[in-house]
C-alpha positions in Angstrom: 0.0 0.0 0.0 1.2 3.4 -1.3 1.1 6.3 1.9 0.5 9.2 0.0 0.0 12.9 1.1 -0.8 16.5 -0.4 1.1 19.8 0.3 -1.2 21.9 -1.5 -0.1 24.9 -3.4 1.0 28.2 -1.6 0.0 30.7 -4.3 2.4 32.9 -5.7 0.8 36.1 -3.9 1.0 34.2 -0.4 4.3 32.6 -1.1 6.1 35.9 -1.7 9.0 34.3 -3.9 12.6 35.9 -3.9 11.7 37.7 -7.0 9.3 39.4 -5.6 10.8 40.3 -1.9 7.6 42.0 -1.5 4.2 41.7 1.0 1.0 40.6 -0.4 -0.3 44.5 -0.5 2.6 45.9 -1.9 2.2 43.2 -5.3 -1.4 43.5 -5.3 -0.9 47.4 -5.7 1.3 46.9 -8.4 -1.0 45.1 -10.1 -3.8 47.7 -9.7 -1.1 50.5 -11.1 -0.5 48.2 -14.2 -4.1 47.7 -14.6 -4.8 51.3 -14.3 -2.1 52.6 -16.5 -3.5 50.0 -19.0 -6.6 51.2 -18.9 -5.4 55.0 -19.2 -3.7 53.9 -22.6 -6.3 52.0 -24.2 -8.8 55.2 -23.7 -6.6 57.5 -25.4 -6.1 54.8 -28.3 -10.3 54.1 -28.5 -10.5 58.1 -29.0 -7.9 58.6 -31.4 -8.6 55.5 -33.6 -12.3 56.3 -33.8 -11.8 60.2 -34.9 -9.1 58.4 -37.6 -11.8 55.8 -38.8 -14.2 59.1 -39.7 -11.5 60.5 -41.8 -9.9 57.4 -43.3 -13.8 56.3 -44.5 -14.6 59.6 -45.6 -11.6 60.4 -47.8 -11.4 56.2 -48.6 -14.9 56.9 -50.2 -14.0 60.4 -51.8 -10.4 59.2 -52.8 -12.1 56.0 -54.5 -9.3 54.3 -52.8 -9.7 50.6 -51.9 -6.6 50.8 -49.4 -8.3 53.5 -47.5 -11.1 52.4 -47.3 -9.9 48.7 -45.8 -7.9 50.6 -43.7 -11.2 52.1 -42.5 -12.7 48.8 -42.3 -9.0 47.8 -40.2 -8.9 50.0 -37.9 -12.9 50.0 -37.0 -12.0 46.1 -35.9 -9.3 47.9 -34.1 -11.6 49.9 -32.3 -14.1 47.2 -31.2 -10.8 45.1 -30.1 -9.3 48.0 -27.6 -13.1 48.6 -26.2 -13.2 44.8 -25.9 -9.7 44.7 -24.5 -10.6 47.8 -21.9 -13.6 45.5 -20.8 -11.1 42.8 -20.4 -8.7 44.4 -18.1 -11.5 46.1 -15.7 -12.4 42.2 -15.3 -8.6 41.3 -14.7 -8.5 43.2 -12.3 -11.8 41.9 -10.0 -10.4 39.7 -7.2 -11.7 35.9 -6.8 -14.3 34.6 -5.4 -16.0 31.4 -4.2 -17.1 31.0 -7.8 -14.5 32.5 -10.0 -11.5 30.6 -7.4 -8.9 31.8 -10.0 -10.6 35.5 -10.6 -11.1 36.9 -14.3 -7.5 36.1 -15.5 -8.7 34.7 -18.6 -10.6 37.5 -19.5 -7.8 39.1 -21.2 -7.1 35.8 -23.3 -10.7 35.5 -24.6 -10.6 39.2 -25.5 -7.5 38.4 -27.4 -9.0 35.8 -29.0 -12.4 37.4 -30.4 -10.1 39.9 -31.1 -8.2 38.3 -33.5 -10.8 35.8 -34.9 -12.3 39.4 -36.4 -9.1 40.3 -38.1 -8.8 36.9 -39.7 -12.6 38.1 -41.2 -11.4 41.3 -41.7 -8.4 39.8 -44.1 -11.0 37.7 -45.9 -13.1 41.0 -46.6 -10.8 42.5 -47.7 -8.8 40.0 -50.2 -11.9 39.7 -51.9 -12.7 43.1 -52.5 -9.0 43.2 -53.9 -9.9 40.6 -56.2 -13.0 42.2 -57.5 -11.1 45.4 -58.1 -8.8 43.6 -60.4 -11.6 42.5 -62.9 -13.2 46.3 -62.0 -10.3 48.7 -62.0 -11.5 52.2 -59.9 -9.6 55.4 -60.1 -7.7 56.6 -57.3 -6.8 59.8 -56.1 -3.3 59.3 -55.3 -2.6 62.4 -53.6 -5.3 62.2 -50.9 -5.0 58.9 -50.4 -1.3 59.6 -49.0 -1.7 62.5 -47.0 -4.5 60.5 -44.8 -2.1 57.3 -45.0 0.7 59.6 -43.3 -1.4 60.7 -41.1 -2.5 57.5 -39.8 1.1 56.3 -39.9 1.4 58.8 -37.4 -1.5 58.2 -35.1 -1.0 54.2 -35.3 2.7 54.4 -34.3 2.2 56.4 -31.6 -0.1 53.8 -30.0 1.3 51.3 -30.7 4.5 52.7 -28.7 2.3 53.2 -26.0 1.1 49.9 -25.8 4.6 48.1 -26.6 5.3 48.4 -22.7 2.7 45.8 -21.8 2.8 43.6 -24.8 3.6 40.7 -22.6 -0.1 40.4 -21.8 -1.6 38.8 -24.9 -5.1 40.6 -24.5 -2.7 44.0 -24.8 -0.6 42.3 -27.4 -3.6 41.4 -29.7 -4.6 45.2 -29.6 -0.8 45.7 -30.1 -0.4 43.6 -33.6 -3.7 45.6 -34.3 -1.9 49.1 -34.1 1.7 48.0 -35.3 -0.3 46.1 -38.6 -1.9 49.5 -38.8 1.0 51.2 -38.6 2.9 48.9 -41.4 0.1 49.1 -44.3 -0.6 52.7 -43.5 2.5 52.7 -44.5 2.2 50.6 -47.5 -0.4 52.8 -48.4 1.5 56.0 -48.8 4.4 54.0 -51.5 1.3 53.0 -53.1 -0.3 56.2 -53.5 3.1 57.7 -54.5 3.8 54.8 -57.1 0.0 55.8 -58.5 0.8 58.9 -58.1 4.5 58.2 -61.1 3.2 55.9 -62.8 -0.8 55.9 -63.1 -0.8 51.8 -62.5 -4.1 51.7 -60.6 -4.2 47.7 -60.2 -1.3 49.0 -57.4 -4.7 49.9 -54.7 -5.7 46.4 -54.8 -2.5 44.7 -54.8 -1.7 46.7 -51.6 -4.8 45.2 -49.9 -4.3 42.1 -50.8 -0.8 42.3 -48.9 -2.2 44.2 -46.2 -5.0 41.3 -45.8 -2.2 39.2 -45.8 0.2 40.1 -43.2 -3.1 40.9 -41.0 -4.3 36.9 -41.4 -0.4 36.3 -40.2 -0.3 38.0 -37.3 -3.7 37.5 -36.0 -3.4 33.3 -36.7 -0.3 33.3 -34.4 -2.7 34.8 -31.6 -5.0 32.6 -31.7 -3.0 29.8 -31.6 -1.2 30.8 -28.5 -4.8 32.1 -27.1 -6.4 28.3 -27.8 -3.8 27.1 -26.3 -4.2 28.8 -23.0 -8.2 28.5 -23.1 -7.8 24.6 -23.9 -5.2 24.1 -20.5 -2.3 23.6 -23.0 1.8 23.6 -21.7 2.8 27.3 -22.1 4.3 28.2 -25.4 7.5 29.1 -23.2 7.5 26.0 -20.7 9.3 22.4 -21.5 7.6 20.1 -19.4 10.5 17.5 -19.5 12.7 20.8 -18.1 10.3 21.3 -15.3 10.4 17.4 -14.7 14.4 17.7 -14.8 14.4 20.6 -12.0 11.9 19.1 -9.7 14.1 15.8 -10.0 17.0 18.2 -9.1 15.5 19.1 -5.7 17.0 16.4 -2.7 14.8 14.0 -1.7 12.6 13.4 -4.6 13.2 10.4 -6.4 10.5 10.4 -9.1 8.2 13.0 -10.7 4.8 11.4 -12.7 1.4 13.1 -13.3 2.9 16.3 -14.1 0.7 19.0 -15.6 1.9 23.0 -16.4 -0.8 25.3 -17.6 -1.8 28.9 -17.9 -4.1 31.0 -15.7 -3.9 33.8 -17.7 -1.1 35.2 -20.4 1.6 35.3 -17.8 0.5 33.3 -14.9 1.3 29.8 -14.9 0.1 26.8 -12.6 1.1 23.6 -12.4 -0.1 20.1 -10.7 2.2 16.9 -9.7 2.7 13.9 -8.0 6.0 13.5 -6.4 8.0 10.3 -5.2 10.1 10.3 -2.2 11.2 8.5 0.6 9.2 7.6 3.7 9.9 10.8 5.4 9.0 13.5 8.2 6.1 15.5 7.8 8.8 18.5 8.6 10.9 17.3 6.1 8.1 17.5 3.5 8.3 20.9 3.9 11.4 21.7 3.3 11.3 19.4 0.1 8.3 21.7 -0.6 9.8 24.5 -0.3 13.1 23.4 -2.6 11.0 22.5 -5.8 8.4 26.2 -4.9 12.0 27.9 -5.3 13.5 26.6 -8.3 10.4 26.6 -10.0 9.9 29.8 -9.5 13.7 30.6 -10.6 13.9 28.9 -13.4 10.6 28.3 -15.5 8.7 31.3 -13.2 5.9 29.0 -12.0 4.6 30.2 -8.5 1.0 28.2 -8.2 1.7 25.0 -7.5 -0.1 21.8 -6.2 2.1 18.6 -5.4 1.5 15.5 -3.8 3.8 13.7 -2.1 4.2 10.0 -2.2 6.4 7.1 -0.8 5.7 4.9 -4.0 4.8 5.5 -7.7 0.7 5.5 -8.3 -0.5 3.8 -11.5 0.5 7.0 -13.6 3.7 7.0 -13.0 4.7 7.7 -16.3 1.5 9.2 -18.3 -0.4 12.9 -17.9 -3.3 11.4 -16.4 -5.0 8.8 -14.7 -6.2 5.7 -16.9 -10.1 5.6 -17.2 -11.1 2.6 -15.9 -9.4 3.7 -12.2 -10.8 7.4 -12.3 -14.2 6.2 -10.3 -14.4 4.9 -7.6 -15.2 1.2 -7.2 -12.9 0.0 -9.8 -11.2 -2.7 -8.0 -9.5 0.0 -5.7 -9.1 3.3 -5.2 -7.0 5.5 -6.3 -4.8 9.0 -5.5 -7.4 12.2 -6.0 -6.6 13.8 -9.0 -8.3 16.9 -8.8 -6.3 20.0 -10.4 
């Protein structure tokens, strides 16, 4: 008979790991700034990028200028995804309760994800308007079509800048691709106006949408890959779970690791869940095994919510991510370890 026992998680907030060398208020108040200054930036981006939308529509329509116009359409979708992404962080920021036991963190990822589900629409939209265009060639007014694109070069850059600072949230990053794409075919906009503009080629409008559609079905894929990933309990994009395995096996004491799982909370907060094997041992000792694998996992792969149990023999899944279903019910011959994570 195996003699099993859990040390439950100490969460990263109660824990206080070296790299924080902080008290719980003091990280919790720095979460509330970041939140706050997030906020701050996304309303000045939602105002400018509407009063752009008005102008790049309005001189799209009177230019005749297909690239204008999708990048109308562009940063409309922009729009929606910073009001969606301002929604997001208010709910970030809500604590936990008895029914949300991990809080909002994910609110930011399915943002992120709506977010960029649109702009793989928007791409679609807009490639097939391109297409048309070729088979019904439209007149452009070269000129006006690159004074707005500079101007929305500008406008788009300078968010973008703003928001670079917290692009390691993925609900701010999404918004972030949106601005920086902006920024690019804007961009793109004003060599095609200019090559229009010396050489009268206007098949140039719609090829420049068709790259702009593009590079914005690139970038938004890559998000929601990486938000999928999160919302389905995947192993971070940054985490090798045979490293983690490797530096719990480091620790003294522990001979086998087995049942191991590493998954996200939110875009930067990672949990994970384990079985551990060591030798029939002190409960004080447990501890201080505990406390060894809390440390480097923290140090090295920046895990701080953790769950292990403890165990003086290997359980059945010594070697696989999850308990075989014939022994995960009770009353299948015998019972076995709770896997609840």
């Amino acid at each position: 008979m195996c003699l099993t026992w859990t040390c439950y998680k100490r969460h990263a907030d109660s824990r206080a790991p070296k790299a924080w060398s902080g008290e719980y208020t003091e990280v919790m108040h720095m979460v509330a700034s970041n939140n706050r200054a997030m906020q701050r930036i996304l309303k000045i981006s939602l105002a400018a990028t509407a009063l752009y939308v008005v102008a790049t529509l309005y001189f799209g329509v009177r230019s005749h200028s297909l690239a204008l116009i999708s990048e109308a359409g562009h940063n409309a979708s922009d729009m929606l995804a910073i009001l969606l992404s301002f929604v997001a962080v208010y709910f970030q920021s809500r604590p936990a309760t008895e029914h949300k036991t991990f809080g909002y963190q994910r609110a930011g990822v399915l943002a992120a994800f709506v977010n960029a589900l649109t702009l793989m629409v928007l791409s679609v939209w807009i490639a097939v308007s391109a297409v048309h265009r070729f088979y019904s060639p439209v007149n452009v007014e070269p000129r006006l079509m690159t004074y707005v694109a500079a101007a929305g070069v500008v406008m788009n850059g300078a968010i973008a800048t703003l928001l670079w600072k917290f692009s390691g949230d993925v609900n701010i990053r999404s918004v972030f691709v949106h601005m920086l794409g902006d920024t690019l075919s804007t961009a793109a906009v004003i060599v095609g106006g200019f090559a229009i503009l010396m050489t009268g080629l206007q098949w140039i409008d719609p090829l420049l949408s068709l790259l702009i559609a593009g590079m914005i079905l690139w970038t938004s894929w890559g998000i929601v890959r990486e938000t999928l990933n999160i919302l389905l309990e995947g192993t971070p994009r940054n985490v090798s779970l045979a490293a983690v395995r490797t530096c719990i096996q480091e620790v003294r004491g522990v001979a086998d690791v087995h049942d191991l799982h590493v998954w996200s909370l939110g875009s930067s907060s990672h949990a994970l869940a384990s079985h551990v094997t060591v030798d029939e041992i002190m409960l004080v000792d447990c501890s201080v095994i505990l406390q060894a694998i809390q440390d480097k996992l923290w140090d090295k792969h920046r895990i701080a919510h953790t769950t292990i149990q403890f165990e003086t023999c290997a359980c059945e899944t010594t070697h696989g991510c999850s308990a075989p279903p014939e022994l995960t019910t009770r009353g299948a011959g015998h019972e076995h370890h709770g896997h609840a994570h």
